[in-house]
N, CA, C and O atoms as CSV, one atom per row, in Angstrom:
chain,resi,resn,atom,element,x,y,z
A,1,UNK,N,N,-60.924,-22.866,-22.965
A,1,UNK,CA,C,-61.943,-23.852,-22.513
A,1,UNK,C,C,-61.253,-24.975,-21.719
A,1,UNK,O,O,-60.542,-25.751,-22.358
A,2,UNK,N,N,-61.341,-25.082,-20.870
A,2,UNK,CA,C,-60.984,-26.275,-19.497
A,2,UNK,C,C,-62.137,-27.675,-19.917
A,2,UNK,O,O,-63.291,-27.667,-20.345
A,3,UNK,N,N,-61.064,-28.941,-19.515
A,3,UNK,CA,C,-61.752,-29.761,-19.576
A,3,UNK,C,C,-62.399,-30.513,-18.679
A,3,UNK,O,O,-61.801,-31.576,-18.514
A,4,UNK,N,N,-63.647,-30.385,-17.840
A,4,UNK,CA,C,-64.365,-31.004,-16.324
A,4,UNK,C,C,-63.842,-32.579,-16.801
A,4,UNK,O,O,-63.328,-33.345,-15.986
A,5,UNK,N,N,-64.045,-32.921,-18.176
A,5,UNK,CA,C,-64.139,-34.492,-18.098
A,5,UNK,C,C,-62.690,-35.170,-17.162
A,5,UNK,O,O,-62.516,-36.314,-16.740
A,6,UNK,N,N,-61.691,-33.790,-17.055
A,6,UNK,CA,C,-60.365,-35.231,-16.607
A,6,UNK,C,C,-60.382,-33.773,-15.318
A,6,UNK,O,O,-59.325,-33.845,-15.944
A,7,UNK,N,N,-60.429,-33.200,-14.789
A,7,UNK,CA,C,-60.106,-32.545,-13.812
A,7,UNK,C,C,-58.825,-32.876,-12.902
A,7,UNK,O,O,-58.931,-33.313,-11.756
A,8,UNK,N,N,-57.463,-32.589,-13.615
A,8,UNK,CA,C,-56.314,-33.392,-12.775
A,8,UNK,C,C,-55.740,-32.433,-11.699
A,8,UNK,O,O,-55.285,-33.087,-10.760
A,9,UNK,N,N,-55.625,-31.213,-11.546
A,9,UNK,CA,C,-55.431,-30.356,-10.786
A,9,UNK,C,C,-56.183,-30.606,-9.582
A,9,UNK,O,O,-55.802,-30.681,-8.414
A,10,UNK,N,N,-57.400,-30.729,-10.133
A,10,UNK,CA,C,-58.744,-31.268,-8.672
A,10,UNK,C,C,-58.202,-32.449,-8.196
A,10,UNK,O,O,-57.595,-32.885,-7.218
A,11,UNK,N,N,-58.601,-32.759,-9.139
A,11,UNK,CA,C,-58.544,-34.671,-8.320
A,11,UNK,C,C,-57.096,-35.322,-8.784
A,11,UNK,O,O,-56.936,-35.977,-9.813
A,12,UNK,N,N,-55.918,-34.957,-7.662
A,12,UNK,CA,C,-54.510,-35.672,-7.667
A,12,UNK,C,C,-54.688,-37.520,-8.145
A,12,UNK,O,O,-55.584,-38.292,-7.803
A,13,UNK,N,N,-53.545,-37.775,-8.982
A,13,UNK,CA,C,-53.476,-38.966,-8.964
A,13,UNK,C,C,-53.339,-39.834,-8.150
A,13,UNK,O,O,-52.398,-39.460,-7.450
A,14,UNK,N,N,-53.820,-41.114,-7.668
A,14,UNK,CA,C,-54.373,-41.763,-6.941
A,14,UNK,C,C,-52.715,-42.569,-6.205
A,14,UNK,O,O,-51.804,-42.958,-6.935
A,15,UNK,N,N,-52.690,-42.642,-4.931
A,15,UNK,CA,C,-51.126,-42.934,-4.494
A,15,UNK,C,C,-50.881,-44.482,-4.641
A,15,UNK,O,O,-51.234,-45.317,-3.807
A,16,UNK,N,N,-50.112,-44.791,-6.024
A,16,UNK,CA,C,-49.418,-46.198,-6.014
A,16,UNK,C,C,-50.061,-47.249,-5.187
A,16,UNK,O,O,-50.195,-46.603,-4.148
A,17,UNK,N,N,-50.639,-48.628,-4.882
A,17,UNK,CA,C,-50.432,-49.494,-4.335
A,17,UNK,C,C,-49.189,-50.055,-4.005
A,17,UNK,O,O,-48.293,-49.723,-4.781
A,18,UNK,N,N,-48.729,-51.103,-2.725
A,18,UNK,CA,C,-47.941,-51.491,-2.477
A,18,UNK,C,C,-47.532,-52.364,-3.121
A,18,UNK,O,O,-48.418,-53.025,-3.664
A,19,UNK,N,N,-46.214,-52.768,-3.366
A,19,UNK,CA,C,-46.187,-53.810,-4.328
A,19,UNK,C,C,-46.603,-55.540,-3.374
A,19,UNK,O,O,-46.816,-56.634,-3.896
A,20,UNK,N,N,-46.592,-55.188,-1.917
A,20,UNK,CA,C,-47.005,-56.677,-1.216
A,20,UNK,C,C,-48.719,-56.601,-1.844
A,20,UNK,O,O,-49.189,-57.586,-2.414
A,21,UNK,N,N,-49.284,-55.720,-1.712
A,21,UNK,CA,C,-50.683,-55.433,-1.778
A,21,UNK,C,C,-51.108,-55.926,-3.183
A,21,UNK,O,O,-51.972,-56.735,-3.521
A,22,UNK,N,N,-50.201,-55.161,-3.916
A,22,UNK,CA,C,-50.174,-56.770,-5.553
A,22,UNK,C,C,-50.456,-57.650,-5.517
A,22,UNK,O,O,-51.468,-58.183,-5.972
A,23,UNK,N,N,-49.492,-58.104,-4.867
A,23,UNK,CA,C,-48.886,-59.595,-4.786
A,23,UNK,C,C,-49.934,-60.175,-4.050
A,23,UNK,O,O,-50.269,-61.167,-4.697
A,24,UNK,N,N,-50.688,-60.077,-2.957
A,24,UNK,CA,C,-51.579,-59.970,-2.663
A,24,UNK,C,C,-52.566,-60.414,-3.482
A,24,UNK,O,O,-52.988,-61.515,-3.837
A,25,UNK,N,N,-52.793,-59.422,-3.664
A,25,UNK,CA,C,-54.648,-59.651,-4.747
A,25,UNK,C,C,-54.062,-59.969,-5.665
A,25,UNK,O,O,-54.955,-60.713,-6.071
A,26,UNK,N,N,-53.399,-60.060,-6.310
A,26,UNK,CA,C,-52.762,-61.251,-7.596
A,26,UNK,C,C,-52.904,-62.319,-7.139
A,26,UNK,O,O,-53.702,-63.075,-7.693
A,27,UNK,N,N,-52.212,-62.736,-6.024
A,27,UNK,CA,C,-52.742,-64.281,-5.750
A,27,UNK,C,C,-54.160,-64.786,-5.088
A,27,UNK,O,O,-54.437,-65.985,-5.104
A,28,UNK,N,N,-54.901,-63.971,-4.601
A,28,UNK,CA,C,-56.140,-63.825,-4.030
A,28,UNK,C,C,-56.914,-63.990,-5.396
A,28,UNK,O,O,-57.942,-64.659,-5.294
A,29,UNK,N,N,-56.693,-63.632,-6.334
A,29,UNK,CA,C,-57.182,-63.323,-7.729
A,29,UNK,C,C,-57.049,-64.593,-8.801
A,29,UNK,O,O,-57.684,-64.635,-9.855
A,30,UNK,N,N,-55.977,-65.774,-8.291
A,30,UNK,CA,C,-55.160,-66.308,-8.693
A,30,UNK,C,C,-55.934,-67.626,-8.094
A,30,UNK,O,O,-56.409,-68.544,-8.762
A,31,UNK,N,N,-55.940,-67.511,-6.888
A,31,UNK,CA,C,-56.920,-69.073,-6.151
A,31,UNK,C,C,-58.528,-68.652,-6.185
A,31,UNK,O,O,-59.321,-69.535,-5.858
A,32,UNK,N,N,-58.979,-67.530,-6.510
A,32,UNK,CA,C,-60.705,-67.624,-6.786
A,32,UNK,C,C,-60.729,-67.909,-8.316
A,32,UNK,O,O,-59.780,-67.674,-9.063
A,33,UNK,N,N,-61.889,-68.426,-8.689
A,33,UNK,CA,C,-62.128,-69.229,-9.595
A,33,UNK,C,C,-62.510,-68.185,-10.976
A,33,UNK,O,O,-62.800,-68.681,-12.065
């Protein structure tokens, strides 16, 4: 029995963010209220 709920073969894990792109919305995240 296969499990549809996590389908990882199908759907590859999603590629890393950048670490500027962090840093980024961390501080974007950081000056909104």
């Amino acid at each position: 029995i296969l499990f549809p709920h996590r389908p990882q073969r199908e759907h590859p894990s999603p590629q890393p963010a950048p670490p500027k792109g962090e840093r980024c919305l961390r501080q974007e995240m950081e000056r909104t209220p």
